[in-house]
KEDREN-334277 format. One line per field, with one value per residue (C-alpha): residue number from 1; residue in three letters; y negated, z negated, x negated. Coordinates in pm, 1 decimal. Layout:
<rs>
resi = c(NUM, ...)
resn = c(ALA, ...)
Y = c(Y, ...)
Z = c(Z, ...)
X = c(X, ...)
</rs>
This chain:
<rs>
resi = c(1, 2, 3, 4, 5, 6, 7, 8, 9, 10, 11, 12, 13, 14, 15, 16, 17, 18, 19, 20, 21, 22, 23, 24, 25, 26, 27, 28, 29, 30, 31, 32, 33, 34, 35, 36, 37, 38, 39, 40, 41, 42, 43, 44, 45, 46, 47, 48, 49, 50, 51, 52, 53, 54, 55, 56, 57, 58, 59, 60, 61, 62, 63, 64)
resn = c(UNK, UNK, UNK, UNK, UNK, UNK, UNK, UNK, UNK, UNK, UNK, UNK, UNK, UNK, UNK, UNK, UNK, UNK, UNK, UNK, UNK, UNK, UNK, UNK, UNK, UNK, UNK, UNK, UNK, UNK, UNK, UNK, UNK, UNK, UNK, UNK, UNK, UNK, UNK, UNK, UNK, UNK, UNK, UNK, UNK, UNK, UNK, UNK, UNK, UNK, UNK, UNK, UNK, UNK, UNK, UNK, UNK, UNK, UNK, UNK, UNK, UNK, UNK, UNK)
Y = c(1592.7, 1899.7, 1913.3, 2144.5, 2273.0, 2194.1, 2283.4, 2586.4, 2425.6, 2348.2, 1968.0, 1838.9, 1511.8, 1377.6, 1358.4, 1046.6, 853.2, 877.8, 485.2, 288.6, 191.0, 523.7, 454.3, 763.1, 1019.1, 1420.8, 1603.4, 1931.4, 2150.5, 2399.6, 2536.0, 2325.5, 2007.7, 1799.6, 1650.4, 1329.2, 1228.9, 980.7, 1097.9, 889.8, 933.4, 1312.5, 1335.0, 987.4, 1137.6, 1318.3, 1177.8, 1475.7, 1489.0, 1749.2, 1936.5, 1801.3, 1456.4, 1439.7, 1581.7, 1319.6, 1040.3, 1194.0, 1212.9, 853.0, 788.0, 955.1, 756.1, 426.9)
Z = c(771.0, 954.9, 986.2, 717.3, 795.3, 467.2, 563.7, 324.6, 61.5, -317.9, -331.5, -696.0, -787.1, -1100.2, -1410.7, -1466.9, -1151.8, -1146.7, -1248.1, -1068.3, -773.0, -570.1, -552.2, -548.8, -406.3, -390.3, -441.6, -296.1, -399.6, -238.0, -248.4, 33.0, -39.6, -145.6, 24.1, -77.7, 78.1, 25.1, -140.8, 62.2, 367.2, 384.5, 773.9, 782.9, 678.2, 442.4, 335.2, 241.7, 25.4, -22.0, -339.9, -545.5, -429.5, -581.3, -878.4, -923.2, -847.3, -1104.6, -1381.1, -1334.1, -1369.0, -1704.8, -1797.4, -1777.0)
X = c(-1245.1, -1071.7, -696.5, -508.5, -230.2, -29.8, 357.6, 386.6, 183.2, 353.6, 419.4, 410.8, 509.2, 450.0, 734.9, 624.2, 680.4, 1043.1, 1211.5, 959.5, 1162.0, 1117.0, 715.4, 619.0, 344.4, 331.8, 39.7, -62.3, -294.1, -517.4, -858.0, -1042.8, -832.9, -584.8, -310.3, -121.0, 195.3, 442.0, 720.9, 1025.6, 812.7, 705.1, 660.5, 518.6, 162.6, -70.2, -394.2, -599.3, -939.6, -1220.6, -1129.4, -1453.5, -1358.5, -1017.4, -1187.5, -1429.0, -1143.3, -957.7, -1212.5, -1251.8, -913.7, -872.2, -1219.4, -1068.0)
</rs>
């Protein structure tokens, strides 16, 4: 997958994964993809997904 240049991109992370020991991720959001990030680590990588991709993972998630 091409590189995105995410810098100026919105980082959410989730009101639910604060009290678990600082395991957390961020998610960004764009049109073309999505960027995941660890939260304690936020220049140590992103892992980034086609936009219809995260959507499917995410539907799944909610399925089970």
């Amino acid at each position: 997958m091409q590189d995105y240049d995410l810098s100026t991109t919105d980082w959410r992370k989730s009101s639910r994964s604060n009290g678990y020991g600082g395991n957390c991720v961020e998610v960004a959001l764009t049109r073309q993809v999505i960027g995941v990030r660890d939260s304690k680590d936020r220049g140590g990588g992103t892992l980034t997904f086609a936009a219809d991709r995260w959507h499917t993972f995410v539907t799944g998630l909610k399925r089970s």
